[in-house]
Structure formats: C-alpha cells, structure tokens
C-alpha positions in Angstrom: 72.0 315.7 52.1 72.5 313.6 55.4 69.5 312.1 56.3 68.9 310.8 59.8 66.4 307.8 59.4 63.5 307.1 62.1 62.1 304.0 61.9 58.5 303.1 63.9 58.5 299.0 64.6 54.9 298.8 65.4 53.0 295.8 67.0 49.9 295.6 65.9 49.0 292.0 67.1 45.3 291.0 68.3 46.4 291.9 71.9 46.3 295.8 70.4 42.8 296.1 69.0 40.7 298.8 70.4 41.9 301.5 72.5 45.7 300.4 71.7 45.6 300.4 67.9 43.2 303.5 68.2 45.4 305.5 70.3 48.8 304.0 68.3 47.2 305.4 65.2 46.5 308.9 66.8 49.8 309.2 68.7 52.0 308.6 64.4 49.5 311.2 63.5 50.7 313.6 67.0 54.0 312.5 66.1 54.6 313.7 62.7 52.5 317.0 63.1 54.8 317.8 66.7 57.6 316.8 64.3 57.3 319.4 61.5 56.5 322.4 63.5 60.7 322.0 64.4 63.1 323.4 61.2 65.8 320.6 62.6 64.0 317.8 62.4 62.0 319.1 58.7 65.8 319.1 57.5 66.9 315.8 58.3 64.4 313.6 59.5 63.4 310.9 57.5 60.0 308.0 58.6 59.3 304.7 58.3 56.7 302.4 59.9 56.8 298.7 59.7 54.0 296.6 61.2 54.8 293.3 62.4 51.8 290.8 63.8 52.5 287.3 63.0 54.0 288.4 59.6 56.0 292.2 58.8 55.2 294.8 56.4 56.1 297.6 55.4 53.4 300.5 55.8 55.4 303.5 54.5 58.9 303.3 53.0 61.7 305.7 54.5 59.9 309.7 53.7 61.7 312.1 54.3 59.4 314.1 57.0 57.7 316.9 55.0 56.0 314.1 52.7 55.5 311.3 55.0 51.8 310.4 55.7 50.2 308.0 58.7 49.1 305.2 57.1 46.6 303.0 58.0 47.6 300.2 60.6 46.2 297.1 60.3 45.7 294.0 62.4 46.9 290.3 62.3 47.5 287.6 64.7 50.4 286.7 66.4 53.2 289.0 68.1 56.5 287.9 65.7 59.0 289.6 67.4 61.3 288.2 65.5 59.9 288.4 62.1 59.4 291.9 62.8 63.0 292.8 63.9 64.3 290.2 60.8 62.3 292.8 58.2 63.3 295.7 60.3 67.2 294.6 59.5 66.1 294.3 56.2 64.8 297.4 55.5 67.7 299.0 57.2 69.9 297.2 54.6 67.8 298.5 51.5 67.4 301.8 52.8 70.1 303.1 54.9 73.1 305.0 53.0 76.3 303.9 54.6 79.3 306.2 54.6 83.0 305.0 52.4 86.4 307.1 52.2 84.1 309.2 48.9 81.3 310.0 51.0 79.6 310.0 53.9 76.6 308.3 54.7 73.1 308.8 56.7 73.1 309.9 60.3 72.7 306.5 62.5 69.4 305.5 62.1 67.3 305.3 65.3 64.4 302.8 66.1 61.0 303.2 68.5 59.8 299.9 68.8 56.6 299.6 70.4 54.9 296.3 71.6 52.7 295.5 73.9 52.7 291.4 74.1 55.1 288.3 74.5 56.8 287.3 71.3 55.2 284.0 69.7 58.1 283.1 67.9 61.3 281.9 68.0 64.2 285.4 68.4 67.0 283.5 68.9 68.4 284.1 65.2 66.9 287.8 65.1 68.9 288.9 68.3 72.2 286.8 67.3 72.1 288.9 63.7 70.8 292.3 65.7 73.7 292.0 67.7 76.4 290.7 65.3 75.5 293.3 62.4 73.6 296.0 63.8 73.6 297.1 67.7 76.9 298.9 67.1 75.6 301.1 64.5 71.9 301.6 65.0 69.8 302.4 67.9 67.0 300.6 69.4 64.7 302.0 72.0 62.2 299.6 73.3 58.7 300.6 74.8 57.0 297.8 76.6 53.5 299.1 76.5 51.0 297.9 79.6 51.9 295.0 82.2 51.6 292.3 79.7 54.6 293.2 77.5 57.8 290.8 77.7 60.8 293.0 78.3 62.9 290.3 79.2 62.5 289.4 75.2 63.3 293.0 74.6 66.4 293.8 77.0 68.0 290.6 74.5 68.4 293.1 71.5 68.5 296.5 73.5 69.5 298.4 76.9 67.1 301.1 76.1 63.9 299.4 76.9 61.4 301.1 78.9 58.0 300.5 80.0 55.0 302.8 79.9 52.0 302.7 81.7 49.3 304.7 79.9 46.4 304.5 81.7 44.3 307.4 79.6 44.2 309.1 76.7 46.4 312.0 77.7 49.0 309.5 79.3 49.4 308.2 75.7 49.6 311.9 74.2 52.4 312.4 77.1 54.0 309.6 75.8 53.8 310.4 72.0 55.0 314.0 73.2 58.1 312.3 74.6 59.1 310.2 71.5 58.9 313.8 69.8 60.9 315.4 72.0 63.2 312.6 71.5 63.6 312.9 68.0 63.7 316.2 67.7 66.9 316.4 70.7 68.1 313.3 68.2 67.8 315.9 64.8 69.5 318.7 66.7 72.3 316.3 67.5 73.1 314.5 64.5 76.8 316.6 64.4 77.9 314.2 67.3 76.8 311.0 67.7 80.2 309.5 67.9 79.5 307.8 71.0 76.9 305.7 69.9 74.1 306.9 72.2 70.4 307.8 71.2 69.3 311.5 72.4 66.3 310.8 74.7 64.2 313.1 76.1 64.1 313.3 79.8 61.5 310.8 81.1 58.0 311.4 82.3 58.7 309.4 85.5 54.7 309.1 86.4 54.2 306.9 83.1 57.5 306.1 81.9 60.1 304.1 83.3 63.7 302.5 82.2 63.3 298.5 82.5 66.5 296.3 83.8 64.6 292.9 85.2 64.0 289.6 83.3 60.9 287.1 82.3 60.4 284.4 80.3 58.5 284.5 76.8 56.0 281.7 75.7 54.7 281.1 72.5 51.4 282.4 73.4 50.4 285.7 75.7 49.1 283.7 78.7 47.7 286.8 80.2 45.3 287.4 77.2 43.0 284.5 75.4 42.5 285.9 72.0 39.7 283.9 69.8 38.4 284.9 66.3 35.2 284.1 64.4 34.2 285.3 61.3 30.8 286.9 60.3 28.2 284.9 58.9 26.6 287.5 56.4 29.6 289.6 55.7 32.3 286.9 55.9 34.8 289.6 57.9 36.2 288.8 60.6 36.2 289.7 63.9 38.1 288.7 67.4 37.1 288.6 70.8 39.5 289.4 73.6 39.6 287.8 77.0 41.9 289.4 79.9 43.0 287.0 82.6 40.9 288.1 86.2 43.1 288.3 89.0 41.1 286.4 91.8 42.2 286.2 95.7 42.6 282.4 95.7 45.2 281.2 97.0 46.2 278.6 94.2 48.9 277.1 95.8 47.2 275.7 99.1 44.2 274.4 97.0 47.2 272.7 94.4 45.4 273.6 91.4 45.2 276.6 89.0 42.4 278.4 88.4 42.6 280.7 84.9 39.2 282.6 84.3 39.3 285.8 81.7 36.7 288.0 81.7 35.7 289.9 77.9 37.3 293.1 77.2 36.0 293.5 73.6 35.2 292.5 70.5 36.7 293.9 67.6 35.7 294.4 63.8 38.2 293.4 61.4 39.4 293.3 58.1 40.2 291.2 54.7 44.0 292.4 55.3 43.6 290.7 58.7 45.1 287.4 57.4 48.1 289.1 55.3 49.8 290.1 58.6 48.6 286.6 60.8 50.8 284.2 61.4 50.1 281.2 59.1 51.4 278.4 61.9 48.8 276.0 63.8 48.4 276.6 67.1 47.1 274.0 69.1 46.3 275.3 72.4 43.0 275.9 73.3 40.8 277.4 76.4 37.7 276.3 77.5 34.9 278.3 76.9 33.7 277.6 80.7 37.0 280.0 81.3 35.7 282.4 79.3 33.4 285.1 80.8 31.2 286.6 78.6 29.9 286.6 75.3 29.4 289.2 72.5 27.2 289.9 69.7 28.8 290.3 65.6 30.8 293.7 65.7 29.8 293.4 61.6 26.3 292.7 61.2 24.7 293.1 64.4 23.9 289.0 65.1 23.0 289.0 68.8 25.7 285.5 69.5 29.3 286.0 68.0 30.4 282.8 69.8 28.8 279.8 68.0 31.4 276.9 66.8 30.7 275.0 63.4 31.4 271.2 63.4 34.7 272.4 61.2 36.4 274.0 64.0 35.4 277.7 63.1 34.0 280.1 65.5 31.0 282.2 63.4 28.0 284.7 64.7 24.3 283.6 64.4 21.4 284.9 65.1 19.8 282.1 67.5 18.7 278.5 66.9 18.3 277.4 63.9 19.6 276.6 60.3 23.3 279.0 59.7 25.8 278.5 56.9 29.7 278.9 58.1 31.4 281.7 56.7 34.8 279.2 56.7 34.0 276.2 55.6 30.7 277.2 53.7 28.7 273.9 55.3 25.3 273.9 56.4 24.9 274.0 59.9 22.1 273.9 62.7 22.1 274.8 66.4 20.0 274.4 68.8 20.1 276.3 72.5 21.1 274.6 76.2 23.2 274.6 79.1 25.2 272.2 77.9 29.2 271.6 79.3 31.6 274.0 77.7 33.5 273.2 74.9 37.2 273.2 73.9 38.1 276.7 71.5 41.0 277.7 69.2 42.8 280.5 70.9 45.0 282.9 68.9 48.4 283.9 69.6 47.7 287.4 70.8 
C-alpha cells in the first residue's frame, strides 16, 4: 500500500505556553478526529509529530491514521528552527519509502510546520540541505502563528508560508479545520501529484493569509522576555512570560529606546522541560525594572515566584526570611525593600 506521509513540525518553545500549547494540543486532537470521519484519507494517510524547542523529538513515529494517537506536547526553551527542520529531514530519511524501477514508493510526503517565534539558532546549514536534498520532493507549508513569528526565516526553506491570526478559540478551530480540509484534498489527490504542488484548501482570508515579505531573525525573540525559576518545595519548574508594551513615545526624537513588557503569564512546567531546552548559555539579560509585574509559584502556591539566589537562579518564596534554592541547593535569606532592579537571565523564547 502507498502511503501518503503527514508530518506535524510543531514549536513548542516557551513563547507557546498557555493558550498556544493548549489550543495546539486541542486542534492534533480536532485534526485526527476531522481526519478519520473521510474513507480517503483512513486509506492513505499516515502522522507524525515532531516537537522541536531548543532540541527535536519525535512525539509519535509515522501511524498510519486509524492508530495514530495525540500525544502529549511538552515544553522546552529555545525556538531551534534549525534543529527542528535537521530531525525533520532525518525522520523523512528513516521513514519515507522511496520509489526504484521494482516498486513504487510513498506518496510525497507533506509537512505543516507551525511556529510561532524567531529561530534562535543558526539555519543556514538546515535550509542549504532542505533545498539541496529535499524541496523538490517534499512539501513544506509554513504557518507563522501570531505577529511575533519570523517568516522571513521561513520563506528561506518554503514558498508556502502563511500567517494566521487567531485571535479566539474558534479562530484556531477554523484554522485546524483548514489544515484538515487540506489533507484530506491532498489524500484525494495522491493519483497526481506530478507537478510538485501541495493540495491546499482554499484560505479563510479573515485569519489566514499567504506571506511574501522579509525580516530579520535574532537569536533571541525580542518581542517576548521569557524568564524561568524553579519551585522551591516541588523543585518543578516554571516560566514567566513578558510581552513587549507598545507605548506612544516617540523614541527617536527622545534618542533612546525604551523596552518595558508587561506579564502575560506564568506557566507550570515539567521534569521533561529541560530534555527539549536548548543546552547553550545565553547571556543576555533584562532588567527586572523592565519587567511589569510579578507572579506567585504556579506549583505550590508561594505568594513571590520572582526571587534570585546569589547563584544566578530565579526560585519562589514565601516572603522574607530563610529559603533553600531549588538549583543550587544553598541556603539563602532575603529580606524585603525598594531596592534598584537587578539584572535577570532571559530565555530564548
């Protein structure tokens, strides 16, 4: 049997927690129950997801459609688009049956990549073997999700990048509906697909739309400061998200900048957190006088998520007084005030 392999490239960076990893998980779950109610795709359709964070991994091998379950996705820091795409090939290589002059091979696999950040590593080698090995004979479709996504990064490996703007719950759904309808057209189409083209469904213009512009990626997500601690009784961690406020001053007349991010959330974790992070030192920082808001300990209820031990570590406690950090395992003792802000490690988002 000719199998026609789908393959989900998922971002699940720090950038993603809440409401994005919530709605990500929902909308695999949407997809592969809108998927088997059609006999075309049930025949040929095959799944496999692939988180990528700082690190890749595999989440569920290529299924064929009838057997393939959601699994669980997980959290890590860092947004390597890179890494990601290098274990995508990879898998692609393991996995896909090419044709010879005996046999013929799998239908040409097809790839939803969905990411919602700036990549914080280095493509350049990913797109130079993307393009050299596999553009010609797989297909990559590309969905920049929210404002903050780099498609410049992702119009280097594909045409078909488009960006979404999914405001609400049912926006998402719309948007999962889409990718359904896509793979389904893509299932009923297999029998020509001579020409190299992916069978999209037709786009939902009010939160879709096909990207052709150009930006510049950094090696961190400036418009996000992403900062993790780890509980103090539970030693899980945790991160707390920042989103960059767009103010009315004019920065340019006063010839400074001014970068203030107001909370968004903050985010239970867990032990799995550092398998998909991205093992490299960061050094930049933010200024916790930058930062608006503080939280209390998503794990054990401590009222101040946002206290730093001497060792560099962010940790929660529950006021002044004697803590032990949950990194380092030193004593420690703080003690209240208004004092100047201090300098923080920020993730990579």
């Amino acid at each position: 049997m000719r199998r026609l392999p789908i393959f989900l490239l998922l971002d699940v960076s720090e950038s993603m927690a809440g409401d994005g990893l919530r709605q990500l998980q929902q909308g695999i779950e949407r997809l592969v129950a809108g998927l088997r109610r059609d006999p075309h795709a049930l025949e040929s359709v095959f799944l496999s997801a692939i988180a990528f964070a700082g690190r890749a991994r595999t989440l569920a091998p290529l299924t064929e459609l009838a057997s393939f379950y959601p699994p669980r996705l997980p959290l890590g820091s860092g947004t390597s688009l890179g890494a990601g795409m290098g274990h995508l090939m990879d898998e692609i290589d393991r996995n896909v049956v090419g044709s010879t002059p005996e046999r013929k091979g799998d239908w040409r696999p097809v790839v939803y990549l969905m990411t919602d950040g700036k990549p914080t590593d280095d493509i350049d080698a990913a797109v130079a073997r993307w393009q050299a090995q596999y553009a010609a004979r797989v297909t990559l479709v590309a969905i920049a999700i929210g404002a903050h996504a780099s498609t410049s990064a992702l119009l280097r490996f594909t045409e078909n990048v488009l960006a979404l703007d999914a405001t609400t719950e049912q926006d998402f759904k719309r948007f999962v509906d889409w990718v359904t309808m896509s793979v389904v057209a893509q299932s009923r189409a297999v029998s020509d697909t001579s020409g190299g083209r992916v069978s999209l469904a037709k786009l939902d213009n009010d939160i879709m739309a096909k990207i052709g512009d150009m930006a510049q990626a950094t090696t961190v997500d400036e418009d996000l400061v992403v900062v993790t601690g780890r509980c103090q009784n539970l030693r899980l961690p945790y991160l707390m998200k920042y989103e960059k406020v767009r103010h009315g001053l004019d920065e340019q007349a006063l010839n400074m900048r001014v970068d203030l991010y107001h909370l968004r959330g903050v985010f239970a974790l867990e032990a799995d957190y550092d398998e998909l992070s991205d093992p490299r030192a960061i050094a930049r920082t933010v200024n916790t006088d930058a930062l608006i808001g503080s939280p209390g300990c998503p794990h054990c209820g401590n009222p101040i998520a946002f206290a730093m031990c001497s060792c560099g570590a962010l940790m929660c406690i529950k006021g002044d007084g004697p803590a032990t950090c949950p990194t380092c395992h030193n004593p420690c003792n703080f003690v209240g005030g208004d004092g100047p802000g201090f300098d923080v490690a920020r993730a990579r988002g």
